[in-house]
VOGU-3710 file (C-alpha; in Angstrom, 3 decimals, decimal comma):
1> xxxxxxxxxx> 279,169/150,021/214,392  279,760/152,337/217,245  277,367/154,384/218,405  279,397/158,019/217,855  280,720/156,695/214,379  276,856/155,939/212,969  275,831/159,474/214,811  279,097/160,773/212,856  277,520/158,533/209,331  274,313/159,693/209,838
11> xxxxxxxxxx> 274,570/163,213/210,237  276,980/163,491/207,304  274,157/161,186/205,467  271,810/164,075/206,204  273,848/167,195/205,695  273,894/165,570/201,610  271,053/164,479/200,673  268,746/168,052/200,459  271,897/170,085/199,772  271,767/169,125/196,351
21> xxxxxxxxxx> 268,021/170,390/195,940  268,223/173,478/198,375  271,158/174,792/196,450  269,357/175,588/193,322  265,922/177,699/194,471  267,552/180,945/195,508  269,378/180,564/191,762  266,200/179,871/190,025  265,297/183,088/188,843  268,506/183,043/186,710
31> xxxxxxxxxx> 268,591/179,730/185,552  265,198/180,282/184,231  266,620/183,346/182,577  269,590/181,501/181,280  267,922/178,610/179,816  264,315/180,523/179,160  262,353/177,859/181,401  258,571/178,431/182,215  257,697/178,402/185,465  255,750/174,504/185,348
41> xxxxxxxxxx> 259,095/173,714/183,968  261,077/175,141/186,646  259,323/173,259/188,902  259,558/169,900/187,259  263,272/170,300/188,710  261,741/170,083/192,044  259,118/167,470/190,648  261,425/165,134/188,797  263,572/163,988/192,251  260,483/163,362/193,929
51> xxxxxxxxxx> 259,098/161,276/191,458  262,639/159,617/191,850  262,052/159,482/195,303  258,273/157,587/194,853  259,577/155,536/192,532  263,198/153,973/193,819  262,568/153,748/197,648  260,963/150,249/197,275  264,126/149,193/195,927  265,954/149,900/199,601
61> xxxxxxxxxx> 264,596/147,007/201,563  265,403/144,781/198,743  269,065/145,650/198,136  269,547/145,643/201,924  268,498/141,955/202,318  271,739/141,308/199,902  274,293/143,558/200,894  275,061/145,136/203,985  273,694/148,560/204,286  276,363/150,308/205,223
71> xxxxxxxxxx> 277,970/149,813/201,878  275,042/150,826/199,837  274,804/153,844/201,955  278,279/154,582/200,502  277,096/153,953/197,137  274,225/155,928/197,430  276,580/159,030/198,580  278,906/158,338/195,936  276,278/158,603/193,421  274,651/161,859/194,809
81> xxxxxxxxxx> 278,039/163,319/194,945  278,273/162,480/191,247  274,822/164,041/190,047  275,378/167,062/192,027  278,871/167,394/189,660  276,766/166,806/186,360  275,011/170,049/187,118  278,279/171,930/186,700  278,121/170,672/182,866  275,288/173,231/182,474
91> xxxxxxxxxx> 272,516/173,379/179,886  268,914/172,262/180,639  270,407/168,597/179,669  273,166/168,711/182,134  270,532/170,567/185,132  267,839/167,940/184,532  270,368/164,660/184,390  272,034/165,666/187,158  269,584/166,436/189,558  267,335/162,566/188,707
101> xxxxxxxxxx> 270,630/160,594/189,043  271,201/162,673/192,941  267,260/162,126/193,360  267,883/158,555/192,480  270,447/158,033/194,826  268,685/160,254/197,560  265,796/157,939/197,476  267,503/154,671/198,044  269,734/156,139/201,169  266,668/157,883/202,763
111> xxxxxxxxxx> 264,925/154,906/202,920  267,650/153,035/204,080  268,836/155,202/206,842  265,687/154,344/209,129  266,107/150,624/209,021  269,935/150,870/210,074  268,421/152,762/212,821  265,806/150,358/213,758  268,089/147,334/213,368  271,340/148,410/214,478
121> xxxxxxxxxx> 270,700/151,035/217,088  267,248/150,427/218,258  268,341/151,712/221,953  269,239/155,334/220,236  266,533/155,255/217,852  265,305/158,728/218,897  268,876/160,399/218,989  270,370/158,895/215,452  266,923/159,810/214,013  266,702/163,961/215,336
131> xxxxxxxxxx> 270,689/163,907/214,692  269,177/162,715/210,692  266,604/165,202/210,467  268,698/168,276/212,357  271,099/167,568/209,613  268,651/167,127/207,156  267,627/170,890/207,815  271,506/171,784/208,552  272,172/170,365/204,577  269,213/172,827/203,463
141> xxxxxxxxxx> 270,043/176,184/205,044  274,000/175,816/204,123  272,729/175,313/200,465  270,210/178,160/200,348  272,997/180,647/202,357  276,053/180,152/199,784  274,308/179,864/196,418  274,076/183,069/195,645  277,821/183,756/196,753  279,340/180,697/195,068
151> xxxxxxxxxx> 277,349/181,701/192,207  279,176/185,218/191,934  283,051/183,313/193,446  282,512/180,794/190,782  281,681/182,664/187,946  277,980/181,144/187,364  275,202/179,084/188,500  276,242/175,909/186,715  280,088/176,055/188,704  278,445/177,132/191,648
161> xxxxxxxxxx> 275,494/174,021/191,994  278,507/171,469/191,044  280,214/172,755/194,086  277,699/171,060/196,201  279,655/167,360/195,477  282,382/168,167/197,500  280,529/167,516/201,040  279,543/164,174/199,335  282,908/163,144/199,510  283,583/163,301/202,999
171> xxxxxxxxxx> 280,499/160,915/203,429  281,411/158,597/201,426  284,820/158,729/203,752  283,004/157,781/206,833  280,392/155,619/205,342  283,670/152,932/203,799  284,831/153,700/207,133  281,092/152,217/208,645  280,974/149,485/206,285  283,966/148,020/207,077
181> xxxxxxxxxx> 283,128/147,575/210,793  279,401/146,253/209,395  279,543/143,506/207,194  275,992/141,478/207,341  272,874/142,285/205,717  270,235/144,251/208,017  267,250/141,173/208,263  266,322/137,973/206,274  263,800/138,137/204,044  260,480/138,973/205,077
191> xxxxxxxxxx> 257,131/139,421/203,627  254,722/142,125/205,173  251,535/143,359/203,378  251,209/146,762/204,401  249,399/147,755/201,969  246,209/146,433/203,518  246,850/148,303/207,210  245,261/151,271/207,253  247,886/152,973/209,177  250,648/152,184/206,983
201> xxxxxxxxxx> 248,463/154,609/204,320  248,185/157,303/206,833  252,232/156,853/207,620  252,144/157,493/203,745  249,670/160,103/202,800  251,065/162,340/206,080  254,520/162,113/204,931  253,055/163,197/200,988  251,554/166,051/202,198  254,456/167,167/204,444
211> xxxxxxxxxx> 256,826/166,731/201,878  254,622/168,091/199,520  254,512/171,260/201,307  258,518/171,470/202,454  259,492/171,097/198,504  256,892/173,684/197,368  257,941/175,823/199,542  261,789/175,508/199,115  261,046/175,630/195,001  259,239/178,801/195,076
221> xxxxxxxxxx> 259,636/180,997/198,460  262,786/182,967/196,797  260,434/183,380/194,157  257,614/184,822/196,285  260,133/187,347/198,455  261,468/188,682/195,032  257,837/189,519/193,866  257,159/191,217/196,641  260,505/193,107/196,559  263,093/191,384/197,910
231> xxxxxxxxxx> 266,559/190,909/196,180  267,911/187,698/194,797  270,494/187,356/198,003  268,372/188,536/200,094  265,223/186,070/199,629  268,217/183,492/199,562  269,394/184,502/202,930  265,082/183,884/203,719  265,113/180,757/202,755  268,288/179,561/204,660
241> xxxxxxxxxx> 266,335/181,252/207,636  263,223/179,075/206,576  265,339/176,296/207,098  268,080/177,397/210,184  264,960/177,925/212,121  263,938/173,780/211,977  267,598/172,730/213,476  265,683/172,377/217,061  262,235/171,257/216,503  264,032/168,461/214,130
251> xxxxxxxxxx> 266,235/167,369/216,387  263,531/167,577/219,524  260,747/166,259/218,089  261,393/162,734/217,185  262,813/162,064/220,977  259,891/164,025/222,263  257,947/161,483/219,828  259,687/158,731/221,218  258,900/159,141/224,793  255,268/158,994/224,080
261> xxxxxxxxxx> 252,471/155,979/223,001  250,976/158,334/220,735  251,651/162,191/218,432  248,283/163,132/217,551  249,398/165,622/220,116  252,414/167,074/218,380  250,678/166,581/214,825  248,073/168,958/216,045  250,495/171,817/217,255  252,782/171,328/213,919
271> xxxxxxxxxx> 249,932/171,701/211,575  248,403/174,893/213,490  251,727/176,463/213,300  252,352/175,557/209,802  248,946/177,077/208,918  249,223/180,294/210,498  252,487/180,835/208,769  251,340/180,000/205,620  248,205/181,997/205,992  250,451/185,383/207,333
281> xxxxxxxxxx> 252,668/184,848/204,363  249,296/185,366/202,470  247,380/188,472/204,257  250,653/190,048/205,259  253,726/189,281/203,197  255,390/192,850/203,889  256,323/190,494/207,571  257,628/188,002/206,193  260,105/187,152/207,819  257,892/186,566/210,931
291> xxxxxxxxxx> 255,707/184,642/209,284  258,663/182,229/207,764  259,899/181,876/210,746  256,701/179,932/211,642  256,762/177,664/208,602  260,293/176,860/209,563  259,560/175,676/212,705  256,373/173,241/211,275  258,821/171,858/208,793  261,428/170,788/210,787
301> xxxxxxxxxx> 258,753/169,616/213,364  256,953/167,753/210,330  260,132/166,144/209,059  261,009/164,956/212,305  257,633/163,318/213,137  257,870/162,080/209,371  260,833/160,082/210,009  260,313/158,930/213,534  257,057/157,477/212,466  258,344/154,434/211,196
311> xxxxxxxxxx> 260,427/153,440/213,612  258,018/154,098/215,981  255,339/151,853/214,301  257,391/149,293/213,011  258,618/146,147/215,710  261,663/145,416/213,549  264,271/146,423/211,454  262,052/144,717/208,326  259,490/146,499/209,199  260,380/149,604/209,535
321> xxxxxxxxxx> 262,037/149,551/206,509  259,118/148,551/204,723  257,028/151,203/206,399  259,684/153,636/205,203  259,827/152,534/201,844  256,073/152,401/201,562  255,975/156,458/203,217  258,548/157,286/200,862  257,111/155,468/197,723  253,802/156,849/197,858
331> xxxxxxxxxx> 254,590/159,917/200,146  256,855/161,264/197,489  254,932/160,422/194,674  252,241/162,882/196,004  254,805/165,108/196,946  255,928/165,433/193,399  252,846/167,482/192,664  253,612/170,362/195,018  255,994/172,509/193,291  254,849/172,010/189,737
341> xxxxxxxxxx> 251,064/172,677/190,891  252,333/175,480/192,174  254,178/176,656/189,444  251,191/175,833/187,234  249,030/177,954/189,745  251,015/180,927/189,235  251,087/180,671/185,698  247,254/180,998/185,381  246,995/183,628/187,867  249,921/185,220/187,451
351> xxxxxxxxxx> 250,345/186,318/190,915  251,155/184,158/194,345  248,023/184,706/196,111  246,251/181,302/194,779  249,710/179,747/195,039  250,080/180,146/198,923  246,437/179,669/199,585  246,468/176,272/197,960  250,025/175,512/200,184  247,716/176,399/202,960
361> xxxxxxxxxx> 245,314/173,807/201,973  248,520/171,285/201,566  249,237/172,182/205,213  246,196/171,736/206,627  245,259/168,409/205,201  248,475/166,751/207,212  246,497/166,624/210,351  243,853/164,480/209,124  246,021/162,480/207,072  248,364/162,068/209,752
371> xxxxxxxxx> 246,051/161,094/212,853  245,741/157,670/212,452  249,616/157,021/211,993  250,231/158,965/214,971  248,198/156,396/217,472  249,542/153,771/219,347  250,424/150,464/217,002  252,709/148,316/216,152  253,382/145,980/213,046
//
């Protein structure tokens, strides 16, 4: 495949697959009203994709061994197109259905996506992969910006979180487009035990705790700014902030990452920033906007470290795919916690205090998770 068509594939791969799930936070407030959800309920729609996430990204390097991954990519888009419409049906059913079968999907393109990187493209590696995670963030902050709007164009949240399909179609477009140029499977079949390297775990357990702290904060940062004030629109247009701000670092970090033998570097500056925006948030909320302009920047810095890693530490296109499934499997599965705990937190405290001290904790704990991943190795 060309080199501008898979930048074109992979960008539009990216702009879908968190647009789905950053559509529905700055709307949560009403669908909770609507459909008289708790708040540890709320945040099992956060919770539910992840565990989707954990649980189908070991199927990627398996399916890509059989058919060419440029057609499951399509698939994958297809399907997330799909769930995103099943929200439209409304009801807790429709919400709930739609949002695993998109998580589903999600989980079996985003693990995909680095191994077509790593075994088509090796020579771009860094560019495809900030172009991934730029639109990753791009997908994220067009979602939190119009809900609210569509919402009141459309006539209600349900019409208005069903909108979000129509991107998907235009990916699927380019992605038939890509697999008919692409044709063979990525790499035979290979068997790698990466379970027993211990830097495969901290590849994991760093992207967990990232992830963790990106999906707790996108479930319940509206929430937060409305507590302390802010309208529903307005603690939208926060959030797409939150996540406009991470279009550079996302996009820079994984070539910076790329030009060097080892991050610990860069893993030390995300966290500290990450922390001190979390901790603001906390001591001095009435700047908030300051202060999420801080966390923006760790996120997108975080995701794009997240994703490089792999291709980084992995000497093929099997494995880094394997690495990626394994960071996604397990990293997601502890990601799953974050909103729900969060959700639980503020339940027994009834305030967001706790909350955002514990997402400080989250935050923290990525740079000795992370330090080992970030060295200079190879499988």
């Amino acid at each position: 495949m060309p080199t501008r068509l898979a930048f074109a594939a992979v960008v539009l791969a990216g702009l879908n697959l968190r647009m789905v799930f950053a559509s529905l936070p700055p709307l949560l407030e009403r669908v909770r009203a609507d459909l008289g959800l708790g708040a540890g309920v709320a945040g099992l729609l956060t919770t539910g994709p992840l565990l989707c996430f954990g649980g189908f990204a070991l199927l990627a390097p398996r399916l890509a061994r059989r058919v060419p991954i440029e057609r499951l990519l399509a698939v994958c888009l297809a399907l997330t197109g799909a769930g995103t419409a099943v929200r439209g049906l409304g009801g807790t059913a429709g919400l709930f259905a739609g949002t695993i079968l998109a998580g589903a999907a999600v989980a079996i393109a985003q693990t995909l996506l680095p191994m077509l990187v790593r075994s088509r493209h090796v020579q771009h590696a860094g560019l495809l992969t900030g172009g991934y995670s730029l639109a990753l963030t791009q997908g994220s902050t067009i979602a939190a910006a119009t809900a609210v709007p569509f919402a009141h164009a459309f006539g209600g949240w349900p019409e208005a979180l069903a909108s979000y399909a129509v991107p998907a179609v235009v990916a699927v477009a380019v992605w038939v487009a890509a697999a008919t140029v692409e044709r063979t499977v990525v790499e035979p079949r290979q068997r790698l035990d990466l379970h027993r390297l211990h830097g495969s775990w901290s590849l994991a357990v760093y992207f967990g705790l990232q992830s963790m702290a990106f999906y707790a904060c996108l479930t319940w940062l509206p929430t937060i700014l409305q507590a302390h004030g802010w309208s529903e629109s307005g603690a939208g247009w926060v959030l797409a902030v939150d996540n406009a701000v991470q279009f550079v670092p996302a996009f820079i970090v994984p070539v910076l990452a790329g030009r060097r033998r080892s991050q610990t570097g860069l893993l030390a500056t995300i966290v500290a920033i990450g922390v001190a925006g979390v901790v603001g948030l906390l001591i001095a909320p009435g700047g908030a906007v300051g202060w999420v302009l801080l966390i923006g920047i760790a996120q997108g810095s975080a995701l794009g470290l997240g994703l490089i890693l792999p291709v980084l530490r992995g000497g093929s296109g099997a494995a880094a795919g394997a690495l990626t499934a394994m960071a996604l499997s397990v990293g997601y599965l502890v990601a799953a916690a974050g909103p729900y705990l969060l959700g639980v937190v503020h339940d027994a405290t009834g305030g967001w205090g706790v909350p955002l001290a514990v997402l400080a904790v989250i935050v923290a704990g990525e740079l000795p998770a992370g330090v080992r991943a970030t060295r200079d190795w190879t499988v």
